[in-house]
MMTF fields as JSON, N, C-alpha, C and O atoms, coordinates in Angstrom:
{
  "mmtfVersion": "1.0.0",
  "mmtfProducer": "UNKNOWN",
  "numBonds": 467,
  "numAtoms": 468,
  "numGroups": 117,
  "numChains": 1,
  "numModels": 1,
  "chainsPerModel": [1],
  "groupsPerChain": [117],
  "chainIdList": ["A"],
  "bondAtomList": [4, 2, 8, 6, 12, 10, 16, 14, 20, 18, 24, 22, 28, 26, 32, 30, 36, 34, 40, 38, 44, 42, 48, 46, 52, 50, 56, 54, 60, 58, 64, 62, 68, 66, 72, 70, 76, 74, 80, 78, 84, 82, 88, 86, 92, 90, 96, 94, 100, 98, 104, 102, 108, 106, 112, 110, 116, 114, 120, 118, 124, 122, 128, 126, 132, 130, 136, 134, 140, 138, 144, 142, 148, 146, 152, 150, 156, 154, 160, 158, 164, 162, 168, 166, 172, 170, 176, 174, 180, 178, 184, 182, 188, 186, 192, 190, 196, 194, 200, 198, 204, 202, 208, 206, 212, 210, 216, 214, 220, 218, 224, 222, 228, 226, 232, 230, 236, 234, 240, 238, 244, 242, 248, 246, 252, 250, 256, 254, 260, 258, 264, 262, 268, 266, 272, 270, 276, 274, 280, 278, 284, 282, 288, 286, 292, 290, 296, 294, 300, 298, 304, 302, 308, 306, 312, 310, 316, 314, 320, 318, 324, 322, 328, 326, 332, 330, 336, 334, 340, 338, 344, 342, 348, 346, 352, 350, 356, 354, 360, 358, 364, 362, 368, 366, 372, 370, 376, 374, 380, 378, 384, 382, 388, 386, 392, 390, 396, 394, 400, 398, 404, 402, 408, 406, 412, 410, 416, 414, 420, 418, 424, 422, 428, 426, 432, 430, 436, 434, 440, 438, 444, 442, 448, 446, 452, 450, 456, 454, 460, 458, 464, 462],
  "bondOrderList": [1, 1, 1, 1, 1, 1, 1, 1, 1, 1, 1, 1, 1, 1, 1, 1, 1, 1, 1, 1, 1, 1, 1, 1, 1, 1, 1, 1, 1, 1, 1, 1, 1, 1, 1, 1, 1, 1, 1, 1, 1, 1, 1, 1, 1, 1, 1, 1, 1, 1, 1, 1, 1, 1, 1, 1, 1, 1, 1, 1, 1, 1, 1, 1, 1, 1, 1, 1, 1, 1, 1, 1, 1, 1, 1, 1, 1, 1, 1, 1, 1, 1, 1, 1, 1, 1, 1, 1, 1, 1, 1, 1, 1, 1, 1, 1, 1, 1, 1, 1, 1, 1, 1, 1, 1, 1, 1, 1, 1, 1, 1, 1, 1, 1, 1, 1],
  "groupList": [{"groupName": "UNK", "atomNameList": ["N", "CA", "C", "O"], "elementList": ["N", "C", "C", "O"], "formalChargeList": [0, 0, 0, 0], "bondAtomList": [1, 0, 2, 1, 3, 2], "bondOrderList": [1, 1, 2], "singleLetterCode": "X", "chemCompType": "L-PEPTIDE LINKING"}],
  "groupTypeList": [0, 0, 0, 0, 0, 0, 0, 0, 0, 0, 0, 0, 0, 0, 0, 0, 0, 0, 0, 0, 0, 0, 0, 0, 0, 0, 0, 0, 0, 0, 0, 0, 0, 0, 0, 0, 0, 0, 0, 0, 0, 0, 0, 0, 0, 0, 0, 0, 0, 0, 0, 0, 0, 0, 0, 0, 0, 0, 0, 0, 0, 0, 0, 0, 0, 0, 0, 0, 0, 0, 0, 0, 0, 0, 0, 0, 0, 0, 0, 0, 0, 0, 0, 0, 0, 0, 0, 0, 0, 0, 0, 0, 0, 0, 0, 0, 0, 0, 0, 0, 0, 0, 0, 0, 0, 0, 0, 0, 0, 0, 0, 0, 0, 0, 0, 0, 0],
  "groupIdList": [1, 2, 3, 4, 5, 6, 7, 8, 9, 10, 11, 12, 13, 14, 15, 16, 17, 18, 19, 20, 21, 22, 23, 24, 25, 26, 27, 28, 29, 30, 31, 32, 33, 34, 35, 36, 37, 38, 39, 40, 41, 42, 43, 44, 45, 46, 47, 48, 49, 50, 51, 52, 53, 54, 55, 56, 57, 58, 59, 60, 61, 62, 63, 64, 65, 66, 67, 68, 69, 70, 71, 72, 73, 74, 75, 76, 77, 78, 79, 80, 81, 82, 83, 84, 85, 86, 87, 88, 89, 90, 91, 92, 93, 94, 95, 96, 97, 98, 99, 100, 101, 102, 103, 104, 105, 106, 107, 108, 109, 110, 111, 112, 113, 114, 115, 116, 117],
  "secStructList": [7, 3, 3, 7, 7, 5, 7, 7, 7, 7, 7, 5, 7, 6, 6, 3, 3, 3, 3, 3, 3, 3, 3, 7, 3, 3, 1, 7, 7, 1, 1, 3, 3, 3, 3, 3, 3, 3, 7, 7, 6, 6, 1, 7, 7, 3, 3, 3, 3, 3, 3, 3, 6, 6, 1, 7, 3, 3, 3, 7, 1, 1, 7, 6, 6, 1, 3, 3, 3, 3, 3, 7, 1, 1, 6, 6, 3, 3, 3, 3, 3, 3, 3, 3, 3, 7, 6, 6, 1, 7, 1, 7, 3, 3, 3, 3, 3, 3, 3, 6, 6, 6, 7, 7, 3, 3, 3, 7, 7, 7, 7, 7, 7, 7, 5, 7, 7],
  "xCoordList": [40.967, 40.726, 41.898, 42.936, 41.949, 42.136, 42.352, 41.303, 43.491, 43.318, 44.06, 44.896, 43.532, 43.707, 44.301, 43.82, 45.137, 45.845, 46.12, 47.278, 45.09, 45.3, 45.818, 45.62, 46.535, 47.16, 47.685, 48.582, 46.837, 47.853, 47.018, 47.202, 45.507, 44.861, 44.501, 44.279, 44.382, 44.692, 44.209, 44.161, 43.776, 43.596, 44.606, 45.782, 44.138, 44.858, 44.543, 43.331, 45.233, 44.278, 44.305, 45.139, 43.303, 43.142, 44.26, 45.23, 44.416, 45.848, 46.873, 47.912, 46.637, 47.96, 47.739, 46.988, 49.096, 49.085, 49.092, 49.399, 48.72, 48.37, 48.877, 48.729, 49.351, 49.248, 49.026, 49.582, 48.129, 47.78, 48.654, 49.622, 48.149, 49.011, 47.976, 47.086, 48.074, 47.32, 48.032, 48.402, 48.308, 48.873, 48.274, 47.822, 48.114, 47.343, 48.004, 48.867, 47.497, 48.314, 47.018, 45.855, 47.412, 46.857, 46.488, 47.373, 45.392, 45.393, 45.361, 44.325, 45.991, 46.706, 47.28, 47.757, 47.176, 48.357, 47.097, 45.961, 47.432, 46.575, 46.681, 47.126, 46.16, 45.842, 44.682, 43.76, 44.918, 44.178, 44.435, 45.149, 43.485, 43.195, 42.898, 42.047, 43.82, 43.647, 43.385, 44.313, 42.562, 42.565, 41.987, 41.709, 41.504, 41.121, 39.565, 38.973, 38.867, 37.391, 37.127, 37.474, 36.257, 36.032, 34.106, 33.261, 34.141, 32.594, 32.177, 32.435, 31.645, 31.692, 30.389, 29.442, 30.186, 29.227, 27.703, 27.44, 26.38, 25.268, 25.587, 25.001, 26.472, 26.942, 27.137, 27.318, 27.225, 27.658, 29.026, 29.522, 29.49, 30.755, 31.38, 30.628, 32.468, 32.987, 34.432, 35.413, 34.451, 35.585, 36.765, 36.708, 37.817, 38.475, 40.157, 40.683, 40.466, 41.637, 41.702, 41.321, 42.142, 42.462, 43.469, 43.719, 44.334, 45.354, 45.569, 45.397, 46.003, 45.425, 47.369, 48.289, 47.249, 48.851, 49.821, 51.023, 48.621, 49.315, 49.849, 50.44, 49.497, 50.036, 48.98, 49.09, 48.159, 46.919, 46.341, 45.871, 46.416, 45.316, 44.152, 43.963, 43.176, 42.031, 41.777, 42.041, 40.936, 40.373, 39.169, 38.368, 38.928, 37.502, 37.636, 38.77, 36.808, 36.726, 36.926, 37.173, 36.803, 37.009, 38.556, 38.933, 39.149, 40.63, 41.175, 41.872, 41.124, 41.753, 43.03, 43.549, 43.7, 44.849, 45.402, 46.334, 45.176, 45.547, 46.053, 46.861, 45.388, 45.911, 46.72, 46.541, 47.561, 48.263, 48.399, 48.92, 47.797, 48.04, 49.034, 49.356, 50.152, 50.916, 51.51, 51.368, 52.17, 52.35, 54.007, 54.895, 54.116, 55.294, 56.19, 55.922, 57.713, 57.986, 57.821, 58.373, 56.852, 56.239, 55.102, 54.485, 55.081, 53.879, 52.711, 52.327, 51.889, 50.693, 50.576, 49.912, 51.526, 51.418, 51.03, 51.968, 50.039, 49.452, 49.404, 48.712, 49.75, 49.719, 48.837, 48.683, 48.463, 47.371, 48.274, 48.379, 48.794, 49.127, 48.233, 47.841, 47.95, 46.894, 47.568, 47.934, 47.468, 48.136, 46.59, 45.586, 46.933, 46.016, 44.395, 43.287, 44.622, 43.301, 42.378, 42.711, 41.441, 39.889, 39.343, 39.576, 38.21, 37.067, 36.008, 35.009, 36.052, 34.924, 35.923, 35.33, 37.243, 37.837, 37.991, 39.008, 37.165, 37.024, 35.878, 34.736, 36.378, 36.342, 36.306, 36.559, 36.14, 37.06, 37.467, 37.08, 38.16, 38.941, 39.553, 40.679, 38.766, 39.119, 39.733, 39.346, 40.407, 41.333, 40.555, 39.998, 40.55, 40.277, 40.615, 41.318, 40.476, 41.434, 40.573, 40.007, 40.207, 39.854, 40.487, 41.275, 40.04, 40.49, 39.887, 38.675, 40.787, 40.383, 40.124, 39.772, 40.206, 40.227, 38.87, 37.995, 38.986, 37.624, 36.603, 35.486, 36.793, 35.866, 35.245, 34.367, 36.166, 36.192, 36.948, 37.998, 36.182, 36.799, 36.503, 35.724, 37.338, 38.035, 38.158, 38.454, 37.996, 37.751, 38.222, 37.807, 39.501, 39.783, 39.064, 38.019, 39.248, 38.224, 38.109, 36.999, 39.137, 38.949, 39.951, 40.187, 40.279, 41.048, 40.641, 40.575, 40.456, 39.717, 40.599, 41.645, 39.83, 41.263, 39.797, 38.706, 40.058, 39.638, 40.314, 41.154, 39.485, 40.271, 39.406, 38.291, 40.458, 39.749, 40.484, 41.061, 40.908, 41.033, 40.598, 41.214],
  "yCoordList": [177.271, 177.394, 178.098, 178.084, 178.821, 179.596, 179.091, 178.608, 179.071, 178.193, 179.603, 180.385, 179.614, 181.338, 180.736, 179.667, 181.17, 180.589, 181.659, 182.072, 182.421, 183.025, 182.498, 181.401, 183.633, 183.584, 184.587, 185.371, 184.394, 185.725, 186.362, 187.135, 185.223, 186.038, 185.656, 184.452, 186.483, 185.92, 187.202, 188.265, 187.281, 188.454, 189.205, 188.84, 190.44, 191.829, 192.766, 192.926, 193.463, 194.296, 196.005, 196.257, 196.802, 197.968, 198.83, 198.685, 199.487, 199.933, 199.33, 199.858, 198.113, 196.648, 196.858, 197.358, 196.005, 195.755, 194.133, 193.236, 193.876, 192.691, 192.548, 193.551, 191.554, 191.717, 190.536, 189.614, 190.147, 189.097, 188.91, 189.635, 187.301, 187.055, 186.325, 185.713, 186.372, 185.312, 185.462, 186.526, 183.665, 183.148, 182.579, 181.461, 183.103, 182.751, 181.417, 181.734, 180.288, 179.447, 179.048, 179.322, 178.436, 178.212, 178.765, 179.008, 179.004, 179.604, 181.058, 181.574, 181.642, 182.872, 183.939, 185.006, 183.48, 184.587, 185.28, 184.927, 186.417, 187.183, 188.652, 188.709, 189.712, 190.619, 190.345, 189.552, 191.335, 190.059, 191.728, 192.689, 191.5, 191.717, 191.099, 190.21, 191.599, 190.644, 191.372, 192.163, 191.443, 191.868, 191.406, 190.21, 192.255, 192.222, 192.16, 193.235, 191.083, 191.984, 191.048, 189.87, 192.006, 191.825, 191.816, 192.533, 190.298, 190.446, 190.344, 189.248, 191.0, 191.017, 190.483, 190.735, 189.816, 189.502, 190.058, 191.226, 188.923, 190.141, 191.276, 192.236, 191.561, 192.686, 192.085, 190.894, 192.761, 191.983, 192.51, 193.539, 191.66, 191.523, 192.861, 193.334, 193.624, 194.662, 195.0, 194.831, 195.29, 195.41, 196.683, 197.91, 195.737, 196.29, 197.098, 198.186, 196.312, 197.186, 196.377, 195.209, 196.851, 195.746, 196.49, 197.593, 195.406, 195.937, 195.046, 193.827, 195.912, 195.586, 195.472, 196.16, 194.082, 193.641, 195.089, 195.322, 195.773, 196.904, 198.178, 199.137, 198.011, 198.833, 199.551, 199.237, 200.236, 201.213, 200.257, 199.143, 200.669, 200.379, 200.986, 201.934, 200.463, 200.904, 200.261, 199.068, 201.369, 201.291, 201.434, 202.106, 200.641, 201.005, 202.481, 202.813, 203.219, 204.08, 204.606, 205.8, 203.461, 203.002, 203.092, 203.748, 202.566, 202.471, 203.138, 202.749, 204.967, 206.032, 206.191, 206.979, 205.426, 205.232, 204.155, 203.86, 203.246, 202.725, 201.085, 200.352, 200.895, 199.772, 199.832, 200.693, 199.121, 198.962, 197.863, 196.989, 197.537, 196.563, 196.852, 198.023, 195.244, 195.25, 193.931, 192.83, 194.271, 192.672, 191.886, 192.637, 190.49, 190.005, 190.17, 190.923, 189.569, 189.51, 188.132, 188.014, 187.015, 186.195, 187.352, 188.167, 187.202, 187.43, 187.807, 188.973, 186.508, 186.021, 185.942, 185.171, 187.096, 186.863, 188.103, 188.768, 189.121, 189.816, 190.078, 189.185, 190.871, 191.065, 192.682, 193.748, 192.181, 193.133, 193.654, 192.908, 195.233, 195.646, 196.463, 197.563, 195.882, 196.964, 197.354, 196.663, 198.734, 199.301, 200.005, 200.039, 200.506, 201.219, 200.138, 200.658, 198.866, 198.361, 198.469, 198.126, 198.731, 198.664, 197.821, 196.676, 198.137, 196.535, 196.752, 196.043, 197.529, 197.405, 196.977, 197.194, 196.44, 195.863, 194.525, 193.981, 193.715, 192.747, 191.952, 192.39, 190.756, 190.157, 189.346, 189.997, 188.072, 187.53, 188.478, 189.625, 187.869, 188.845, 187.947, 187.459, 187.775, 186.93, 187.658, 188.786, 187.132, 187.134, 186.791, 185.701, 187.75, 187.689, 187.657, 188.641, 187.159, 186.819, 186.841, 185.766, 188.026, 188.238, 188.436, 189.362, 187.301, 187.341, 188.672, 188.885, 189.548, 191.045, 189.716, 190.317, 188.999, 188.726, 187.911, 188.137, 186.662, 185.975, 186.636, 186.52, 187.316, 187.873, 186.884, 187.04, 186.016, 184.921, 185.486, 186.124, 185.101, 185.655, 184.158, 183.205, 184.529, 183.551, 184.007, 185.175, 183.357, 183.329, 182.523, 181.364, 183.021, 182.144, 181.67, 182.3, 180.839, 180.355, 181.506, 181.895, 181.989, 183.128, 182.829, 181.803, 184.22, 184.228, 185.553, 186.733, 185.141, 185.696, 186.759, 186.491, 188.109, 189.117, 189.515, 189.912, 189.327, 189.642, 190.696, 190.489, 192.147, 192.949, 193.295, 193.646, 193.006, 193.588, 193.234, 192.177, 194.208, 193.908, 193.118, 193.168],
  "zCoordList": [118.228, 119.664, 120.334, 119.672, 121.727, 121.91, 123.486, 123.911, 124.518, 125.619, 126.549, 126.097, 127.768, 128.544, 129.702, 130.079, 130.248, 131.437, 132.294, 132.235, 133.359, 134.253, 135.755, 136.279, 136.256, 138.03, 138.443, 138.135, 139.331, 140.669, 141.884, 142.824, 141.053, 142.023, 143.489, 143.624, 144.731, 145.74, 146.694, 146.075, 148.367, 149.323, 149.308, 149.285, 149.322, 149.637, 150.393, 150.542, 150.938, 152.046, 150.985, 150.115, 151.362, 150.811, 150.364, 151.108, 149.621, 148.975, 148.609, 148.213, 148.724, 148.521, 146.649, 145.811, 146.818, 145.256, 144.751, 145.537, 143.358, 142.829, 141.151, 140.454, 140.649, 139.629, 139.113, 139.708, 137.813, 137.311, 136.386, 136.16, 135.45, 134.682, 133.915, 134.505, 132.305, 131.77, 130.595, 130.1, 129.917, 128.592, 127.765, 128.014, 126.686, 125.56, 124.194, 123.375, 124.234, 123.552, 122.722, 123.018, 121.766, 120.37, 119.185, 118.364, 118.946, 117.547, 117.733, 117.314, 118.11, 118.814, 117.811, 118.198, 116.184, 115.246, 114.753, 115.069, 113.856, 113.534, 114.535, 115.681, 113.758, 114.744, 115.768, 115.576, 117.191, 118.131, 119.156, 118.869, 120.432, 121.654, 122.593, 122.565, 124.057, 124.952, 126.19, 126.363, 127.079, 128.264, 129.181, 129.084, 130.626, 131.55, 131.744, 131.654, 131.989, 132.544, 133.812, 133.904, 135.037, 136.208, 136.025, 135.488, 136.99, 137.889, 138.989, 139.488, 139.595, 141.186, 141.597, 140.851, 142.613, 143.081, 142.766, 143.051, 141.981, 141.525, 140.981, 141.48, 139.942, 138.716, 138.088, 138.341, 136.566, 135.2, 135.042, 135.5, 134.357, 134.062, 133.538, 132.686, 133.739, 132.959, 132.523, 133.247, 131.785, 131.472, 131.864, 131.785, 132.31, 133.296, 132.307, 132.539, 131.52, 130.548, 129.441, 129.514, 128.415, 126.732, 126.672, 127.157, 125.68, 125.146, 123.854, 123.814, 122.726, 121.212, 121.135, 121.577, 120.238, 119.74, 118.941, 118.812, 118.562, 117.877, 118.779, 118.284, 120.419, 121.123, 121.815, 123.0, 121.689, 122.427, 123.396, 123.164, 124.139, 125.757, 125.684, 124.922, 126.534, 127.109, 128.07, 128.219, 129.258, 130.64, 130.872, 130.221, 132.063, 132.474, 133.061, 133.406, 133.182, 134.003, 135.183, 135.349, 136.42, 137.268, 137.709, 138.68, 137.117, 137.145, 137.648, 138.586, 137.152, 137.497, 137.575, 138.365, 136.729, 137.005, 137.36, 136.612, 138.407, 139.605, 139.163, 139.733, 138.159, 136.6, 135.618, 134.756, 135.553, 134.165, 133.732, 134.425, 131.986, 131.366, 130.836, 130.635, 130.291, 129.655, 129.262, 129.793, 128.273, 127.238, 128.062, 128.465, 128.16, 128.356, 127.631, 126.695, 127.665, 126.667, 125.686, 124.592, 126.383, 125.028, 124.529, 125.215, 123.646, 122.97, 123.3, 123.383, 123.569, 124.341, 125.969, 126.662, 126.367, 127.698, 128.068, 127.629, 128.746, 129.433, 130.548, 131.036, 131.458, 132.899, 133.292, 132.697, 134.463, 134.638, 136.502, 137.475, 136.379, 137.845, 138.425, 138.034, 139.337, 140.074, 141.829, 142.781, 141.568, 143.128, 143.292, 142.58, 144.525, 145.176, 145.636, 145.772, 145.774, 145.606, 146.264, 147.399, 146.241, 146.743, 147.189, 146.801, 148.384, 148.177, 147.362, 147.485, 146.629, 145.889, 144.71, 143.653, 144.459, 143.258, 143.74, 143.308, 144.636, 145.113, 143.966, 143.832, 143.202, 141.938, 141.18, 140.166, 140.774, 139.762, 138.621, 138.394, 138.101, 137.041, 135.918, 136.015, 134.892, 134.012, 132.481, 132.174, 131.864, 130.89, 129.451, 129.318, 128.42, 127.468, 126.005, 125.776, 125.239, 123.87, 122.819, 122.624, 121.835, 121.072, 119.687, 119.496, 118.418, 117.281, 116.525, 116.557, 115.85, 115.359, 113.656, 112.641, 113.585, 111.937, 111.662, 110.826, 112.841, 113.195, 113.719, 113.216, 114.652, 115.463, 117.046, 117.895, 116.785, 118.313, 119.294, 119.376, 119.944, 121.703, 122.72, 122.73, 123.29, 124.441, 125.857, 126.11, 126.537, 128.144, 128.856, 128.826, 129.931, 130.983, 132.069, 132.237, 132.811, 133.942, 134.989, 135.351, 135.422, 135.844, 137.584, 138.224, 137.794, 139.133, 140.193, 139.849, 141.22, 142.076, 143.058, 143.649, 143.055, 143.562, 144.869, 144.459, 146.238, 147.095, 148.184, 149.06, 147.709, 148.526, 150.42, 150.806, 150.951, 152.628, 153.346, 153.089, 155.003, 155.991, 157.118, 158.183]
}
């Protein structure tokens, strides 16, 4: 098992910046991926950035830039910066932990990034 500990999320007004945080504790060794995915109100869930223990990122499309994932210096710690924000990046935004060996994935409860004036 696999336990996800996201925070940070909280109102922002348009172009503000945010950055999350989520910690991954337990059965955590192995090669592994951990990232970002967002669902917004009536949409399905998507995925917003990964980042693989071996170094390579990936983005949603969306992003354009305006995101950066990146690792703590624990380990299992992940942070997600987002400048430039949107209301349409108005969200929860939950934290993901995928075993590359098992093939289990993990899900935080999730933290809510509400962008508007």
């Amino acid at each position: 098992q696999v336990q996800l500990v996201e925070s940070g999320g909280r109102s922002v007004q348009p172009g503000g910046s945010l950055t999350l945080s989520c910690t991954a504790s337990g059965s955590t060794s192995g090669r592994s991926v951990m990232g970002w995915y967002r669902q917004a109100p009536g949409k399905e869930r998507e995925m917003v950035a990964s980042l693989f223990d071996t170094g390579p990122k990936t983005y949603g499309d969306f992003v354009r830039g305006r995101f950066t994932i990146s690792r703590g210096n624990a380990e299992n710690t992940v942070y997600l910066r987002m400048n430039s924000l949107e209301p349409e990046d108005t969200a929860v935004y939950y934290c993901n932990f995928r075993s590359l060996i098992t093939r289990l994935e993990y899900w935080g409860q999730g933290t809510q990034v509400f962008v508007s004036s």
